[in-house]
N, C-alpha and C positions, 0 to 999 in steps of 0.2 A: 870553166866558164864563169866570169864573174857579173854577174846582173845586180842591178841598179837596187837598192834594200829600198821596201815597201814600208813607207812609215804611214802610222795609222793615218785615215782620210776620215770626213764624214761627206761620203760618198751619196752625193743628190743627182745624181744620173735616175734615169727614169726605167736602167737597166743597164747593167746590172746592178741589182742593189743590195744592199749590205747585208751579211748572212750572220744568224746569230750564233754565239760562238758554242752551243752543243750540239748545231746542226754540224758546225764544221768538223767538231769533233764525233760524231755518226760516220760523216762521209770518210772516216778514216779504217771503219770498223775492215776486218778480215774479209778478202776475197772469197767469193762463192761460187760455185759453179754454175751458169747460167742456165742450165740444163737440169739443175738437180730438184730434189724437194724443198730445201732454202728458197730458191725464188723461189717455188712456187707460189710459197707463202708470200713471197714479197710485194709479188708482182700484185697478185690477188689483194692483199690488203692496200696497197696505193689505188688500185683501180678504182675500188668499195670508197675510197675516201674524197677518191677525185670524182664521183659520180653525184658525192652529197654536195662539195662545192658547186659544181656544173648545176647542181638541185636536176639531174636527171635519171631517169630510170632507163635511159637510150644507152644503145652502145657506146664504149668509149675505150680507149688506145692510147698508150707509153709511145712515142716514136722518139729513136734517139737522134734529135736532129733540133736547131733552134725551131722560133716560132714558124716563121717562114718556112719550113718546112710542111709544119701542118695546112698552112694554107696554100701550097698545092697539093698536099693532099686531100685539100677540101673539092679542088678542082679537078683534077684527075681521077676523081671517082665518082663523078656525076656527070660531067659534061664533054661535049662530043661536039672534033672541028666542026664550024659553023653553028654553032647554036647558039642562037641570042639570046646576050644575056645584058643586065640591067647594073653598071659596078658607079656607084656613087665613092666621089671621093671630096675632101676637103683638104687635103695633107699628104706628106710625105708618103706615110702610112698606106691610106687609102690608096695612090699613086702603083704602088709594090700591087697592090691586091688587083687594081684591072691590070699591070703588066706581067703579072701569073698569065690570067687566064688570056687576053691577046698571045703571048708566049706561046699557047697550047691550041691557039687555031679557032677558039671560042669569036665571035660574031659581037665585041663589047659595045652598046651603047652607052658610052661613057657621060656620065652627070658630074660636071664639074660646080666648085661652090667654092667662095672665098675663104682661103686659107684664112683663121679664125672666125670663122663663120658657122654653125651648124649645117647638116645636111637637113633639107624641107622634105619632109614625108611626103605632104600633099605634091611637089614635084615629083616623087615616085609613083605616085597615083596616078598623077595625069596620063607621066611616061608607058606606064602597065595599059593606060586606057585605050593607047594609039596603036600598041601591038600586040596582040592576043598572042603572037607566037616566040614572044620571050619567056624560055626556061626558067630563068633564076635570077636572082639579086644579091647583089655582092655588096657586100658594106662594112667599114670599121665601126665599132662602137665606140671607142675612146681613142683619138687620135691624136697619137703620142707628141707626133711633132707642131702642133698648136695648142695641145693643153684646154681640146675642148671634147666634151665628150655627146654624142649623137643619139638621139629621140630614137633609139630602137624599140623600146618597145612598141610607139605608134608606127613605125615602120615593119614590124611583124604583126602589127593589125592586118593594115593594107596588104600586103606582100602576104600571107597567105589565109588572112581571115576572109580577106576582097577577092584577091585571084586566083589564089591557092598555088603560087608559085612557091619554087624552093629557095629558101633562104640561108644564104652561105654566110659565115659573120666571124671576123676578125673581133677576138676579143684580148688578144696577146696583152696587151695594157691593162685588161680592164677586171676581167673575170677572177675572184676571189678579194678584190676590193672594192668592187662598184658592182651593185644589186645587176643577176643578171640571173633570172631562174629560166633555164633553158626550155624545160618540157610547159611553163605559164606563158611563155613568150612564141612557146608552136618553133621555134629555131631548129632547123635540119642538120648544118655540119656547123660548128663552132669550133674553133680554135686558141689555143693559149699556147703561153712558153714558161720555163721554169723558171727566170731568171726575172722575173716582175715581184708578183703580190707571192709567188707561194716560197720564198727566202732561199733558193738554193741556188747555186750557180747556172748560166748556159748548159742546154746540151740536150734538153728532155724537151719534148714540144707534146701538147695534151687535145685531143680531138673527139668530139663526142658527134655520133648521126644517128638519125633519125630511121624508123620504118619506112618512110617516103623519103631520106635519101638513100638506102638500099634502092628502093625500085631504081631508081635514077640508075642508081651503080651497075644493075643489069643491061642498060642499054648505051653508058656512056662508052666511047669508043676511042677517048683521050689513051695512050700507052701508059702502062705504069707497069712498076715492079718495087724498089726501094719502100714507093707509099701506098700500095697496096694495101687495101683494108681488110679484105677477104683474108688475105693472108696474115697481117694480125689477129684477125677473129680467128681462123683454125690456131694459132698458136696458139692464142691467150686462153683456149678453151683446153690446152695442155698445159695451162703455167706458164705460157714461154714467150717470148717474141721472135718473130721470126728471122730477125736479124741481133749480129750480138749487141745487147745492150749497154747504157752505162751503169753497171752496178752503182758503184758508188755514188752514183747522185739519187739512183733511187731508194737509199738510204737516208739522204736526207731529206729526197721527199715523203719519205714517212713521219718523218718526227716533223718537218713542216706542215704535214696535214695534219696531224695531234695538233699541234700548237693553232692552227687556224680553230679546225672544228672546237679544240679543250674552250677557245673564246668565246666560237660562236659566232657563225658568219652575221649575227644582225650586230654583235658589237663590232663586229672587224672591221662592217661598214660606216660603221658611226664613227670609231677611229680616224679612221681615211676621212670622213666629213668633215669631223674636227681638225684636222689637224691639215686639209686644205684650208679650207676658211681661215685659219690662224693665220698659214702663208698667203693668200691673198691678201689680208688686210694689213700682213707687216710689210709688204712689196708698196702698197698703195700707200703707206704712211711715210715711206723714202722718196715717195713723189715718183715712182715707175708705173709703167701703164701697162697692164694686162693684154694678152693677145688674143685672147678670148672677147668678139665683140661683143656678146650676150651673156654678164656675169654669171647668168643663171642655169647657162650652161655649161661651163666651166668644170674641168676635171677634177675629181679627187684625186687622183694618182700625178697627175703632173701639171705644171703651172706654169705657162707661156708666157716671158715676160718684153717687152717691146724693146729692144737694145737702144739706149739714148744715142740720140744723134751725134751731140759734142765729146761723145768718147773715145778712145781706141778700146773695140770691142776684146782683143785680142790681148792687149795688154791688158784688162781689165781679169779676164777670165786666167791669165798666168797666175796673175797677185793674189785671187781667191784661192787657185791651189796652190803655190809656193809658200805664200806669206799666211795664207790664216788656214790651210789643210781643206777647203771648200772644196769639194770636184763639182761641176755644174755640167751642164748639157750645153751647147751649143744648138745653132740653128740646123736645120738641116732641108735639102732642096735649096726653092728657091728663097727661104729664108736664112739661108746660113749668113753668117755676118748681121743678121738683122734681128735677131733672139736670142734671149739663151731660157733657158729652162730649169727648174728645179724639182727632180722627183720624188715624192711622196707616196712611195708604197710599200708595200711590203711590213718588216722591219723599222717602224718608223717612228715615231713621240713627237709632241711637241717640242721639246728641249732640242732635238735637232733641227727644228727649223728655228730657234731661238737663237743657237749657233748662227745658220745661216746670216738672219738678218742682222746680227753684230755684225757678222764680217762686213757684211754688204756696206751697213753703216761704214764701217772704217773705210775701206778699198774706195768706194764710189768719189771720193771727194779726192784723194789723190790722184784720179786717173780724168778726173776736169767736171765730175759730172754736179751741177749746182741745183738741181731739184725742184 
């Protein structure tokens, strides 16, 4: 079978993103027995590491499955058909996380907000104040598909310093490059995936819960099996997981957590600050306009840019990857055609968005756009 050769990219997708090349070279090391004392070690040393990222001392779980994954496993271990619950969205993103938990028979009072808009705490306030008998709240932190990222911490004030509700939280975007201390912020299930900030490929999705979402998991009555958390905690408490896992990535989630923690998650953060800002102001200096309507909310990990009107979006976005090796994001929902995006995580320096903005310079004037 002959396949298409992969010539180098500088790959600005918001995911997957680009894996540096000794992790690549880890993920190749010798096969082990999932079952043996090798994981054990494995498994144990990723956990300990993923636990300082998360900044938690709460449970936390390997699941071999994208992000989406943990976030029904956020849901299917806590909540039970008809139980209302609170799922704030602005984005694509957010969209996926209340049609989880509708999916599973959950009761969702849905809070919609303009796509590039932030989600309003204070509307989660009001919403909490009207129904004493909502369970949980659902929310993205960083909403990949606008490029804007959401006031959680003031929203795990409210949501459980106010009402003491459980808080479920989509952090697949966000967590290991935008400040997000789990057990400071009172967060019950949090969610991530491997193929964002921590440099390794799809396939590994990361979930940490709370004492209070245990109790939850005693009484939820959602079916589960696959995401079972009980059932990774007996495993994990043998080394193991209770389904077979991806070795190999969880080898390069080892040496990616070296390389995150060897930094230092306060530099890792300031990386990602810098090196958004650099890309927001070289987008805004080509005369493109942000899709984020609140600069100041605005993601580090990914930058939502407004598709000009007089272009062809579509040829636009070929000639970045054909002609100058750019791979960008498109829109997605009802933004596709209407955005495209450029990701900023992980693996990432300013000199690659240095790239970027040449090409853009070049491309944008050939495909009509006048600035």
């Amino acid at each position: 079978m002959t396949l298409t050769k992969i010539e180098p990219q500088n790959l600005r997708t918001p995911g997957p993103t680009p894996i540096p090349e000794d992790i690549v070279d880890e993920m190749s090391l010798p096969m082990i027995n999932h079952r043996g004392p090798e994981f054990k070690e494995l498994i144990e040393a990723t956990t300990n590491g993923l636990k300082q990222v998360f900044m938690t001392t709460n449970d936390l779980y390997i699941l071999t499955s994208s992000g989406t994954g943990a976030l029904e496993a956020a849901v299917v271990n806590t909540l039970s058909p008809g139980d209302k619950v609170i799922a704030a969205t602005a984005g694509s993103f957010g969209d996926r996380f209340v049609q989880i938990a509708e999916g599973y028979g959950a009761d969702v009072i849905r809070m919609d907000f303009e796509w590039g808009d932030a989600i309003d705490p204070e509307a989660i306030r009001a919403e909490l104040h009207k129904d004493p008998e909502i369970k949980a709240v659902l929310v993205t932190h960083n909403e990949t598909s606008t490029g804007v990222t959401h006031d959680l911490e003031s929203i795990a004030r409210i949501v459980k310093g106010e009402f003491n509700k459980l808080l479920l939280v989509d952090a697949v975007s966000s967590l290991g490059c935008i400040p997000l201390p789990v057990d400071g912020w009172n967060c019950d299930l949090v969610a991530t995936g491997s193929q964002k900030g921590f440099m390794i490929p799809p396939g590994l999705a990361f979930i940490s819960i709370s004492a209070r979402g245990w109790e939850a998991y005693e009484d939820a009555k959602i079916p589960r099996f696959y995401f079972d958390l009980m059932a990774a905690e007996r495993s994990l408490s043998r080394g193991q997981t209770p389904w077979t896992p991806n070795v190999a990535l969880l080898y390069g989630l080892r040496l990616g957590l070296d390389h995150i923690l060897g930094e230092g998650l306060e530099n890792v953060y300031e990386r990602h600050a810098e090196v958004a800002a650099y890309c927001r102001a070289g987008v805004k200096a080509l005369g493109l306009e942000l899709l984020a309507n609140d600069e100041s909310r605005a993601s580090n990990t990914v930058t939502g840019i407004k598709m000009p009107a007089d272009i062809d979006g579509g040829r636009f976005m070929s000639m970045m990857r054909e002609d100058e090796g750019v791979v960008l994001a498109g829109g997605q929902g009802k933004l596709t055609g209407h955005c495209f995006r450029i990701g900023h995580l992980g693996w990432v320096t300013k000199d690659d968005i240095t790239e970027v903005m040449e090409a853009l310079e070049r491309v944008l004037p050939k495909v009509g756009f006048k600035g």
